[in-house]
N, C-alpha and C positions, 0 to 999 in steps of 0.2 A: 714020197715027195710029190708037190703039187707041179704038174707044167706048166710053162710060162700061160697055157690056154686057161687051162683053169684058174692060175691065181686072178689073170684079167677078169673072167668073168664073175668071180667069187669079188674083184674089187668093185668092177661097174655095180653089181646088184647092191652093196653095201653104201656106194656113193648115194643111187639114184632110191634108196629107200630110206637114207635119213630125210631125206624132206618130208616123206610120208608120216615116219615116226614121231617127227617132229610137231605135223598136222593134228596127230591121234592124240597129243597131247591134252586133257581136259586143262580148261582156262580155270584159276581159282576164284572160287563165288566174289561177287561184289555185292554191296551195298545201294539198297535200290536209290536213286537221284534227284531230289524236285527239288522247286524256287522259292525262297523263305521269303512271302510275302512283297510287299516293295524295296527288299535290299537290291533284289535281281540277284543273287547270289544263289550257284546251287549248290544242294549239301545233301550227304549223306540222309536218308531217312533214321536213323540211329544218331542218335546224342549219348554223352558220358556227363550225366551227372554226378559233378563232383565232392560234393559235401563229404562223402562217407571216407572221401581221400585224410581229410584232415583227422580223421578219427582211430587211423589204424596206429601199432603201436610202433610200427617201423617206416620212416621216409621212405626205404627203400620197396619199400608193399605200397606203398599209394604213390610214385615215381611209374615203377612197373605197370599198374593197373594202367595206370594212363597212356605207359607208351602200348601196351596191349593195343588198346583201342585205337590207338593211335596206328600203328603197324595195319590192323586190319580194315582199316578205310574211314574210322570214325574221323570228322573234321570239326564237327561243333564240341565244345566243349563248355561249358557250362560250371562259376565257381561265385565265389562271393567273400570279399572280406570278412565279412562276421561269420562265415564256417571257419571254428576253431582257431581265431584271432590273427586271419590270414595265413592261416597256416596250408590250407585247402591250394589256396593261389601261390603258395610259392611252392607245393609243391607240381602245378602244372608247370608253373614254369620250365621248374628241371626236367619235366618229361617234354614239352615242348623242345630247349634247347637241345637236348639227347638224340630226339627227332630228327630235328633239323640237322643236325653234326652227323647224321647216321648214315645221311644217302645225299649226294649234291639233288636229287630228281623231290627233296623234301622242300617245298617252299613255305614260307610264312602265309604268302597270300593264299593258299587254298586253305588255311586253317579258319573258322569263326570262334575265335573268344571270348567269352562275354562274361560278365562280371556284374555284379548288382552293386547298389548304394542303397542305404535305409536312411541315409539325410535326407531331410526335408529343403534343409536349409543350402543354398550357393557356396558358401564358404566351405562349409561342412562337406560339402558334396565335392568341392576342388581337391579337397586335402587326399580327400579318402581315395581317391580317383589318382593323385598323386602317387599313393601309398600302393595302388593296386599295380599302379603299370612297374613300379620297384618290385612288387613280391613278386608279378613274373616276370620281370625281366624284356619286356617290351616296348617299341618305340608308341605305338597304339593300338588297341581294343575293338573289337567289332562290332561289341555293341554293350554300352552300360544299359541296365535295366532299374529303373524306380522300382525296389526291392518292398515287397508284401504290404501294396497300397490296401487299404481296408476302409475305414470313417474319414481317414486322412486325407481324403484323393482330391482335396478342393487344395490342400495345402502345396500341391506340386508345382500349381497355375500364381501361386503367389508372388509378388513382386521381392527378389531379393530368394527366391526360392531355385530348389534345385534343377528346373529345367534350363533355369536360367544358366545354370552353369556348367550343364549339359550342353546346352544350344553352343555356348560359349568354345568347351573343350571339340565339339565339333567342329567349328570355321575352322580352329588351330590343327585342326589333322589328331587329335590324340585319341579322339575314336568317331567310327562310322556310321552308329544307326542308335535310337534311342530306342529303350523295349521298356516293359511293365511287367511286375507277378504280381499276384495276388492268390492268398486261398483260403480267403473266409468267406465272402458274398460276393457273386459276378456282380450285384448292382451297381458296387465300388467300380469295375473295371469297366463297365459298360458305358458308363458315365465319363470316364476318364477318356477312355480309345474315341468315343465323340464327339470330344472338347479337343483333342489331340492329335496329329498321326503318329501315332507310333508304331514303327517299324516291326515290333515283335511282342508278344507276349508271351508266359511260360504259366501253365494255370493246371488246376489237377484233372487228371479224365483216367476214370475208371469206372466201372461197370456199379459201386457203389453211390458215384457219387449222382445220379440220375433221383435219387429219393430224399435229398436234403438239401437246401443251397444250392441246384446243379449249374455248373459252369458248361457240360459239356447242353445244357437244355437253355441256361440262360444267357452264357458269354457265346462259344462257339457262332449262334447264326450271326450277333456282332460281327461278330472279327471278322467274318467273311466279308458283308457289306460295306466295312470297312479296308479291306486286304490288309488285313495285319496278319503277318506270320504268327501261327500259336507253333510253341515247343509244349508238351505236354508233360509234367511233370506231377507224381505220384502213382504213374501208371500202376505201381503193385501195391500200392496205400501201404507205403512204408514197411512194404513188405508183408500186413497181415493178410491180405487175399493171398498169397501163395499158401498161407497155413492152415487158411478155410476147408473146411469141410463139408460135404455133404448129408442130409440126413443119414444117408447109409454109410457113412465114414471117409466117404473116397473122395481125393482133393479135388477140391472146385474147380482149380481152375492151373494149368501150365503159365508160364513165363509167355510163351508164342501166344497163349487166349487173351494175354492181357496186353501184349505188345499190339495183336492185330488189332484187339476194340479202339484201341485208343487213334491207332493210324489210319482208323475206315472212318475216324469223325470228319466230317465237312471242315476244311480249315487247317487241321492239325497236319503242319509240314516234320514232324521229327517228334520223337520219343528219346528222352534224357532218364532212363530209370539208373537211378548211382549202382556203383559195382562196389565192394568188398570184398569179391576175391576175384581172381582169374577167370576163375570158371563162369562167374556169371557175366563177364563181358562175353566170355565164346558163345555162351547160351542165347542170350541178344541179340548177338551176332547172327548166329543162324536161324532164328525166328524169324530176322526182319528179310534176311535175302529171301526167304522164304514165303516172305506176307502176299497173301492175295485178299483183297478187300474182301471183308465183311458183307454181308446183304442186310437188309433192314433185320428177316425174319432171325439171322446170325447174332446180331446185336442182342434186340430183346432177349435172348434165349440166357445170353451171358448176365443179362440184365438181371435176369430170373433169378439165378441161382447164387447172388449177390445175399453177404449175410444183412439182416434190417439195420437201418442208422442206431448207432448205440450214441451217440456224443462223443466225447473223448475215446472210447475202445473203438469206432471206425475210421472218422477221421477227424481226429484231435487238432488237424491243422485249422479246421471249419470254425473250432472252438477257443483258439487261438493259444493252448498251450496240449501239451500232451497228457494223456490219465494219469494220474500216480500206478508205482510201477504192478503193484496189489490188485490195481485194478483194468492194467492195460493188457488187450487181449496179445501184443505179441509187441516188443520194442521195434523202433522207428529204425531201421535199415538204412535208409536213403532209398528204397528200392520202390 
C-alpha cells in the first residue's frame, strides 16, 4: 500500500509533468502561406483542383476528396460549371457545407472559391454565374475567372460583354475578384492582364511546357509586373509526367518534383493539381509542407529530363482538344 508520502509525491510529479508532456507534443504539419496577388488574401500554397471531382462514379468519392483537402488546410478550391455539367460545383458545395457544419472554428470566409465562365457574352455570363452560386450553395464566390481566353481575348473588353457583367456581379457583393485561364498561347493572356487588372490567373507550368508556347517563359514575367496572382494548373500535365520515364526506365519525375517546379516560378502563389483519390491529396499535401524553393540550376535539371513536345501526346490542352485515345500517351487525370 502507497503512504500518504508517497501517493503526494507520485501525485505532484504527475500534475507538474503533464505541462511538459503536453509541450513534447509534435504540432501537425501545415500548409506553407502567401498573398494571392492583389486580393490581399492569404492561402494555402496547395489548391484542389476540382474537375476530376465531377468524373468519379460516386458523389460520395468526390464529396470526400474535397472535404480531405479540406480537413488538411487546403482553402482554394478551384471548379467550373462546364466540369461535367456542374456537377464538379455542386459537388464542392456539399463538401464545403459538411465543412462548415463539422466544426463551429470552420468559417466561410477563410475559404477562396472560384469558378469560371466561358461566356463571352453579359447575359450569358449573369445566368451561368446565377447557376454557379445554386450548384454550391453560396451567398458569393471569390473569384469568377474568364475561363480558357485564347484568340477570343479582345471579346471580353466588348460592350455588352462578360466583364461587364462581372464588374457588375461585383458592386452587388456576389463575388470578389475577377481572374483569367488560359492554355493554348500566353500571348492571349499577356495581352488581356495589360488591358486589365485581373486579380488571378490559373495557366499550366510544368517542366514540359518551357519547349512549346511557354507560359511559365512567356506569361509568368507578366503576371508579376503586373501582380496578378497565378494559380498554376497542369502541374502533372494531366497526369502523363508522372508516367514518364527515363531512358533507363526509371520515373522521371515524383509528384513533390513537379509540385516544387512549379511553386519556385516567380509569381506562382498556389498549385491546384486535381485529386481522384485520397491518396493523392495526402501526397500534395506532404510535398508542399515540404517545398523548399528550387534554384535556377534545380529547375533546368527538371527541365531536362522533360519528354520532347509531341502536340496532343504532351499537352493536348496547347492544341486545344486532347489525342484520340490510340494515340494519347497516358488520359487526362486532372492531375
Amino acid at each position: 500500500m502507497l503512504s500518504r508520502r508517497h501517493f503526494l509525491a507520485a501525485s505532484t510529479l504527475a500534475l507538474t509533468g503533464a505541462p511538459l508532456l503536453a509541450r513534447a507534443q509534435p504540432k501537425p504539419p501545415t500548409l506553407p502561406i502567401t498573398t494571392l496577388g492583389t486580393t490581399g488574401r492569404a492561402i494555402p500554397r496547395l489548391a484542389l483542383g476540382c474537375f476530376p471531382l465531377g468524373n468519379l462514379p460516386k458523389d460520395e468519392d468526390g464529396v470526400a476528396i474535397a472535404r480531405l483537402a479540406l480537413d488538411l488546410g487546403v482553402r482554394y478550391l478551384d471548379t467550373a460549371p462546364s466540369y461535367n455539367s456542374g456537377r464538379s460545383e455542386r459537388l464542392v458545395g456539399r463538401a464545403v457545407a459538411e465543412w462548415l457544419k463539422a466544426d463551429p472554428a470552420n468559417k466561410r470566409a477563410d475559404l477562396f472559391l472560384a469558378t469560371k465562365t466561358l461566356r463571352r457574352d453579359a447575359e450569358g455570363a449573369h445566368r451561368e454565374l446565377e447557376q454557379s452560386l445554386k450548384n454550391m450553395g453560396v451567398e458569393y464566390l471569390d473569384s469568377v475567372q474568364c475561363h480558357e481566353v485564347h484568340d477570343d481575348w479582345e471579346s471580353l473588353f466588348a460592350k455588352g460583354g462578360v466583364l461587364e457583367a462581372l464588374e457588375k456581379a461585383k458592386t452587388e457583393g456576389l463575388i470578389r475578384h475577377i481572374g483569367i485561364t488560359g492554355h493554348r498561347n500566353p500571348a492571349y493572356l499577356v495581352s488581356a492582364v495589360n488591358r486589365y487588372d485581373f486579380a488571378t490567373a490559373l495557366v499550366p507550368v510544368n517542366p514540359v511546357d518551357v519547349q512549346h508556347m511557354s507560359f511559365v517563359r512567356g506569361f509568368l514575367p507578366t503576371a508579376v509586373d503586373r501582380k496578378v496572382g497565378v494559380i498554376a494548373m497542369k502541374v502533372f500535365g494531366g497526369g502523363f509526367l508522372l508516367n514518364h520515364k527515363t531512358p533507363e526506365g526509371a520515373t522521371a519525375y515524383t509528384p513533390a518534383d513537379l509540385l516544387s517546379y512549379a511553386l519556385s516560378q516567380p509569381g506562382v502563389v498556389a498549385a491546384d493539381p486535381g485529386c481522384d483519390k485520397p491518396e493523392h491529396v495526402r501526397t500534395d499535401f506532404d510535398a508542399v509542407v515540404a517545398f523548399k524553393p528550387l534554384d535556377a540550376q534545380q529547375l533546368r535539371a527538371l527541365e531536362a529530363k522533360a519528354p520532347k513536345h509531341q502536340g496532343k501526346q504532351t499537352e493536348w490542352y496547347k492544341e486545344g482538344e486532347p489525342a484520340t485515345p490510340k494515340d494519347a500517351a497516358a488520359p487526362d487525370t486532372g492531375r
